[in-house]
C-alpha positions in Angstrom: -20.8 3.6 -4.3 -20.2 7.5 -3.8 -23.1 8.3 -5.8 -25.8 4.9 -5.1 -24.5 4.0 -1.2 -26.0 4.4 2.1 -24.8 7.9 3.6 -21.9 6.6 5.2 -20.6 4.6 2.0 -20.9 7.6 0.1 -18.2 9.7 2.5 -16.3 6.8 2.6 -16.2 5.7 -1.3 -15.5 9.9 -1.7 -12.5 10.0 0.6 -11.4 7.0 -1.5 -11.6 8.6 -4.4 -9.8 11.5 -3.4 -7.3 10.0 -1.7 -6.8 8.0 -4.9 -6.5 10.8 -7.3 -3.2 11.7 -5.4 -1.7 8.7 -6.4 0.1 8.1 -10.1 0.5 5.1 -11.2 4.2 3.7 -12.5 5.5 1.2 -15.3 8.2 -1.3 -13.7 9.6 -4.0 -15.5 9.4 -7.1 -13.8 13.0 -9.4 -14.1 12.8 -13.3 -15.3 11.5 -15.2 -12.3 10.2 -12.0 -10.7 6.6 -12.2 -8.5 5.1 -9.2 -7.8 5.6 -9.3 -4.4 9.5 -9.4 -5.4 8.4 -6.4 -7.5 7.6 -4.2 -4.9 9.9 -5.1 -2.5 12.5 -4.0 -5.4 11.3 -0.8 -5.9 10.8 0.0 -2.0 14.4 -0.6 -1.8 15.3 1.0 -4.5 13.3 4.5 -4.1 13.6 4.1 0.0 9.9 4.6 0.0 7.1 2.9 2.5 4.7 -0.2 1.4 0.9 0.0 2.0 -0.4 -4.0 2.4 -2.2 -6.2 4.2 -0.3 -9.4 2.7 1.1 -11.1 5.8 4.2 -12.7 3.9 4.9 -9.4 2.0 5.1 -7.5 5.2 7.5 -10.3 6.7 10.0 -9.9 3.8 9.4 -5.8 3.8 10.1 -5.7 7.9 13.4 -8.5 6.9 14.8 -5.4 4.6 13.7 -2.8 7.1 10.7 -0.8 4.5 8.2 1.0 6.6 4.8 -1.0 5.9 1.5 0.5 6.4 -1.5 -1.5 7.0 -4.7 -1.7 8.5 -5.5 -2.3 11.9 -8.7 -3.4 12.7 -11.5 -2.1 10.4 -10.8 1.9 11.0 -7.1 2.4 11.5 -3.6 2.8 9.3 -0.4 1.7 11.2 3.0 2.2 10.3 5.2 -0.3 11.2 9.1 0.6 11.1 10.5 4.6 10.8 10.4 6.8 8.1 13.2 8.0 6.9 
């Protein structure tokens, strides 16, 4: 998509890119009975760190422990629900 898109795709599939090479990626052990979504809400808690989602029910349980959760608004906008810490 950066290199075969329309114009605008491009910029936006090369802001994704570079906004994704600042990310690493971790190994977590997932516990018997486990779902991912009890995964992340594990680790949030346990390195007091902010959730990026969209998943309706794993925003409810994030707001319920009070993890800052960041999700998209509309088609163009990031909101952070909850304070940083």
């Amino acid at each position: 998509m950066a290199e075969k898109g329309s114009p605008t795709m491009q910029k936006q599939a090369s802001l994704a890119l570079s906004l994704a090479e600042k990310c690493r990626q971790i190994q977590v052990e997932r516990k018997r009975g486990e779902t991912s979504d009890d995964v992340i809400l594990r680790i949030a808690v346990e390195w007091n760190s902010p959730v990026a989602t969209n998943d309706r029910e794993l925003r409810e349980k994030l707001r319920a422990k009070s993890i800052p959760v960041i999700f998209l608004r509309g088609k163009r906008r990031l909101e952070l629900e909850g304070a940083l810490s």
